[in-house]
C-alpha positions in Angstrom: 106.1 55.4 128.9 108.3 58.3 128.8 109.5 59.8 125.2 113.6 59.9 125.1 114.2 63.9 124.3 116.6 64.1 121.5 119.6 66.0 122.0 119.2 70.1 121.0 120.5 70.1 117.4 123.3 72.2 116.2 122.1 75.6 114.7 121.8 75.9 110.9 125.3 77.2 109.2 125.3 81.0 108.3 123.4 81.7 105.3 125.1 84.8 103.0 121.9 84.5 100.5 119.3 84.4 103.4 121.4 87.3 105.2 121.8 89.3 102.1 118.1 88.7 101.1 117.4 90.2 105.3 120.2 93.2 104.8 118.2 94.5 101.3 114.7 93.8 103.0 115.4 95.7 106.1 117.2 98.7 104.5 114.7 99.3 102.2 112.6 99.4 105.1 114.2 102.0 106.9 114.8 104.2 103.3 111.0 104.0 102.9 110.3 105.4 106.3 113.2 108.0 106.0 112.0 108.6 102.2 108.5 109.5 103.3 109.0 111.7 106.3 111.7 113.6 104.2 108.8 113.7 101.5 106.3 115.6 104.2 109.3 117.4 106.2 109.7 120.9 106.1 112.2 122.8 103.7 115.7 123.0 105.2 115.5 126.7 106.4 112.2 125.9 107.8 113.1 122.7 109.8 116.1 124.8 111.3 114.6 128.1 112.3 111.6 126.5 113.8 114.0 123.2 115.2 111.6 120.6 113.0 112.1 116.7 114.3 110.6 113.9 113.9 110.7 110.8 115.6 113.8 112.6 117.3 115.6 113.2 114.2 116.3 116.4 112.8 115.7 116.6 108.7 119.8 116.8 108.0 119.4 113.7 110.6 116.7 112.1 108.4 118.7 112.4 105.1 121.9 111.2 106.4 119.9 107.7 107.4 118.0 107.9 103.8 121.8 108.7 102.4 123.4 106.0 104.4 120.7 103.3 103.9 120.7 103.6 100.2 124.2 103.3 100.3 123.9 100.0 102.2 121.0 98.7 100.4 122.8 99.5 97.0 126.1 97.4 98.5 123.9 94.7 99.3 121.3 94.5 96.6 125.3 94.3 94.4 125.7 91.5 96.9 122.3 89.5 96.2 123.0 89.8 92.3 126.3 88.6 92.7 124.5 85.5 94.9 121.9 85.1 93.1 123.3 85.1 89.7 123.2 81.4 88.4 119.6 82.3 89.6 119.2 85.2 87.1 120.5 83.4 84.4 118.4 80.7 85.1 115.4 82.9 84.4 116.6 84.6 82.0 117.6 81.6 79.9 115.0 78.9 80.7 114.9 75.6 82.0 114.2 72.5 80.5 111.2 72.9 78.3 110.9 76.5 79.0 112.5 78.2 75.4 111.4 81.8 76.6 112.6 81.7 80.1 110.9 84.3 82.0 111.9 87.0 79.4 108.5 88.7 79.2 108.8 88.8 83.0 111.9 91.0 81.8 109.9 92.7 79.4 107.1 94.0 81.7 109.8 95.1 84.2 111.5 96.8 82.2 108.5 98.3 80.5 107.0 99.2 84.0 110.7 101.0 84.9 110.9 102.8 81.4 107.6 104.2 81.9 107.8 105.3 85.5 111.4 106.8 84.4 109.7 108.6 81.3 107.2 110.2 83.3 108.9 111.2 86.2 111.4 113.2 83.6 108.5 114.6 81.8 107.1 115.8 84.6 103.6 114.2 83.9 101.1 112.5 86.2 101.5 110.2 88.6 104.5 111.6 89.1 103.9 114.8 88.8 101.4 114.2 91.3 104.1 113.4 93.9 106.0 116.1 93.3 102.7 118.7 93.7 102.0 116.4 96.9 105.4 117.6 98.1 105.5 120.4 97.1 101.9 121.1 99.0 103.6 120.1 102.3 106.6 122.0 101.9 105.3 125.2 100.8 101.3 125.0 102.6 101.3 122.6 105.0 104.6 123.7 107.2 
């Protein structure tokens, strides 16, 4: 006995959470990329006297896209918190039985930001350790 096919069912309605949750994962994508060959590319005056590309992308090529994309992904991570809010709140406050809501959560984010901030403007390791790293390819490697 032959199945009856059911008839093709209407696509799903447009999703601004699901798209805005695609725009911020995809951008930071293509900063990450653009953040770590500008990272390893050669200085300025280098990349132009010797006509440096990668990928087929100059270095002013590379940081416009790392410029542009952090534009977009800070436009559309505005437009996830905006989407998202009830969401944050929710955490932040706690549901039902939950008193502390996911405030230590907070806590250790924050923490983990403060300390990564603190010692990137201090200048001590690990982050010193990036800058040296790029520093390495900039002035040895290239």
């Amino acid at each position: 006995m032959a199945h009856p096919v059911s008839a093709p069912s209407s696509a799903p309605r447009f999703s601004a959470r699901a798209a805005a949750v695609f725009l911020i994962g995809l951008a930071f994508l293509v900063m990450a990329l653009s953040g770590l060959v500008l990272a390893i590319a050669p200085s300025g005056r280098i990349a132009q006297t010797d006509d440096w590309t990668a990928l087929g992308l100059s270095r002013p090529g590379w940081e416009s896209l790392h410029l542009t994309m952090g534009a977009l992904f800070l436009g559309a991570g505005g437009w996830h918190i905006a989407l998202h809010w009830s969401v944050i709140t929710n955490l932040l406050r706690g549901a039902g039985g939950a008193v502390l809501g996911h405030r230590r959560e907070l806590a250790l984010a924050g923490a983990l930001v403060a300390l990564v901030l603190v010692t990137a403007l201090a200048d001590w390791p690990p982050a010193s350790w990036l800058a040296d790293l790029q520093g390495w390819f900039k002035r040895d490697f290239w």
